[in-house]
C-alpha positions, 0 to 999 in steps of 0.5 A: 500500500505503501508503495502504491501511495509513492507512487500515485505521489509521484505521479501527480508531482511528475504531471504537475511538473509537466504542466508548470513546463508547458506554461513555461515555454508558453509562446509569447504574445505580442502586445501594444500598451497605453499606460496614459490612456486614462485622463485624471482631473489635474491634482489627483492622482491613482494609488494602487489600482485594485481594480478595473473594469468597463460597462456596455458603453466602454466607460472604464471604472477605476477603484484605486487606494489612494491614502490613509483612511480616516479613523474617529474613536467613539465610546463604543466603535470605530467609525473608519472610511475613505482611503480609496476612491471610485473613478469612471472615465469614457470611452475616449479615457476623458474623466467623467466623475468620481462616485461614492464619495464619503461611502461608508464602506469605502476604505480598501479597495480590492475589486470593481466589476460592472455586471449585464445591467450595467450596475457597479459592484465593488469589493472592499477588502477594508470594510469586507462589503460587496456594494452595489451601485447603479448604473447612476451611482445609487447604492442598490444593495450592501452585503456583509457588514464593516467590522467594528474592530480595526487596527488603529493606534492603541489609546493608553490603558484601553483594554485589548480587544476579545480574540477572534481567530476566524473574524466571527461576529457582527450581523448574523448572531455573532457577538456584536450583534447579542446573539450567541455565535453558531457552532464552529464549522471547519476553519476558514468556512465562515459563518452561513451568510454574508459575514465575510473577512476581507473579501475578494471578489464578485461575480454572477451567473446568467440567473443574477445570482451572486458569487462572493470569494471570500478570504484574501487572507493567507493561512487566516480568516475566511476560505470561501465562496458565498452564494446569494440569489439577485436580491440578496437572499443567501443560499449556500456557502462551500470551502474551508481552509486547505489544500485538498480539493474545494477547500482555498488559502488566499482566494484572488479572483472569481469568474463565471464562464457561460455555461455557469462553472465557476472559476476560483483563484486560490493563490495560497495552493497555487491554483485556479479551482472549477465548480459547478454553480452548487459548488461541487469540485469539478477540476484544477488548473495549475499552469498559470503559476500563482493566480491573483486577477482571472478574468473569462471573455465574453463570446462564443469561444471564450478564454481565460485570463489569470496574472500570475502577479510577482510577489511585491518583494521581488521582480519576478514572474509578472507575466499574464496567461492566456488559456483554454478555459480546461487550463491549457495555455494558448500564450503569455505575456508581460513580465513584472517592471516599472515599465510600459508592457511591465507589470507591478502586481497586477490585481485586476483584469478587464478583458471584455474583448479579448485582444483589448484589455485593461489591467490595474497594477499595485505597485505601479499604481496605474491602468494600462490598456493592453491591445494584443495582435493575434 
């Protein structure tokens, strides 16, 4: 038994191998880059851009940390916002306004998307909300709730806060709320609802129902993928922290393709994990390096796109993959830098159209608009 064990071990690890080898020697695509294609009003700038993405019209929306975030220490909360800040430019890249200005859950910034009806969604890592805005600007919906519990400077003699490893509380019975906290399930499966811990990323199936990765956070808090009908009704929740197939460690990023299989970038096990739309394991890609932004093409032929974005340490890897959505890889390009064509941690990918994409960058604080030649 022993050996035979070895020797499935071996196998995976050999196949694995093989794929990682095969992303290598990807062929390379040829791109352009516009790194000045969007026009800030004089006297504001970009801070690390969480997020891109562009609606029906081709108006390109920007979610951007842009400074420190503004703490009041009251008797009982923390009342915590700005920090990052929601810009939308058309299809020219001429500035058109800022939405959400003062929102309360705007404090770090970590996605934006536009869904088919045009409405905006964004993803605070910060205030762990999912906001839905109209097409207008108007708040339409608001999912989970911002802790009250936030790292600030400590005042003098304040009592430390209680322990809370796997970021429980808040709406939903937790201790804040008065109610008695549920039963524990696995670590990392969170509380059944919309309570998330430093959330990822959104996104919906052809139904309007919405799909929440939930747990940035590496090797702590939250390690799921929350569901919700398109009023924000909950319905079921699947993962826990893990390696094994359906749990996460870290997930970056979450895409629906149209037949409905669900796309999780679980960046702590260096993978993009398949699901069906109830959750159920279907495959593993584990050719584009360490996902962070994925992105699915819209059309009859679509592709997947995934950043494996360099680690902020270091000048490494920063390419961006092109792939059958089975995971096999069509091409790459890009390379992390400070440069046009370069990448500095790319955290957001539009890809609307499948040779013109809009990618938002970290560390170098800037949407570039990538044409690729085929």
């Amino acid at each position: 038994m022993r050996r035979f064990v070895l020797a499935v071990v071996s196998a995976v690890s050999l196949a694995a191998a093989a794929q990682q080898l095969r992303a290598q020697s990807a062929p390379e695509i040829a791109f352009d880059s516009n790194p000045d294609f969007l026009k800030l009003p004089d006297g504001t700038f970009f801070g690390e851009v969480a997020g891109v993405a562009t609606n029906s019209r081709g108006h390109v929306f920007v979610y951007t940390r842009t400074g420190a975030s503004n703490a009041t220490l009251g008797a009982s909360r923390t009342f915590y916002k700005a920090g990052s800040r929601l810009f939308e430019f058309d299809q020219t890249g001429k500035f058109v306004r800022e939405i959400g200005v003062g929102v309360y859950g705007l404090n770090f910034a970590q996605a934006v998307h536009v869904d088919p009806q045009d409405n905006i969604w964004v993803v605070d890592q910060g205030s762990s909300n999912v906001i839905k805005f109209d097409a207008e600007g108007r708040i339409q919906m608001v999912l989970s709730r911002k802790p009250e519990a936030i790292n600030v400077r400590a005042r003098q003699n304040a009592p430390a806060p209680p322990p809370n490893p796997e970021g429980r509380g808040g709406r939903g019975g937790g201790a804040e709320g008065g109610g008695r906290l549920p039963p524990p399930g696995p670590p990392g499966s969170g509380i059944p609802g919309d309570s998330f811990v430093r959330t990822a990323d959104v996104a919906w199936d052809k139904a309007g129902n919405v799909y929440v990765a939930d747990g940035v956070t590496l090797n702590g808090g939250n390690a799921r993928v929350a569901k919700f009908d398109k009023d924000g009704h909950f319905i079921k929740s699947w993962g826990s922290r893990g390696s094994d197939n359906g749990q996460f460690n870290s997930l970056r990023g979450i895409a629906i393709d149209a037949n409905g299989s669900v796309y999780v970038a679980d960046a702590g096990n260096k993978r993009i994990q398949v699901f069906d739309g109830d959750g159920t394991y279907k495959s593993s890609i584990t050719t584009v390096g360490t996902p962070s932004a994925i992105c699915i093409t819209p059309g009859p032929h679509q592709y997947l796109y995934s950043s494996n974005s360099n680690d902020p340490e270091t000048l490494d890897n920063g390419e961006i993959y092109k792939a059958e959505l089975d995971g096999r890889i069509v091409g790459k390009f890009g390379r992390a830098g400070k440069l046009a064509k370069e990448f500095g941690t790319v955290n957001a990918i539009d890809c609307r159209s499948e040779s013109e994409l809009y990618v938002g960058e970290l560390l170098n604080w800037r949407v570039q608009k990538l044409t690729l030649k085929k």
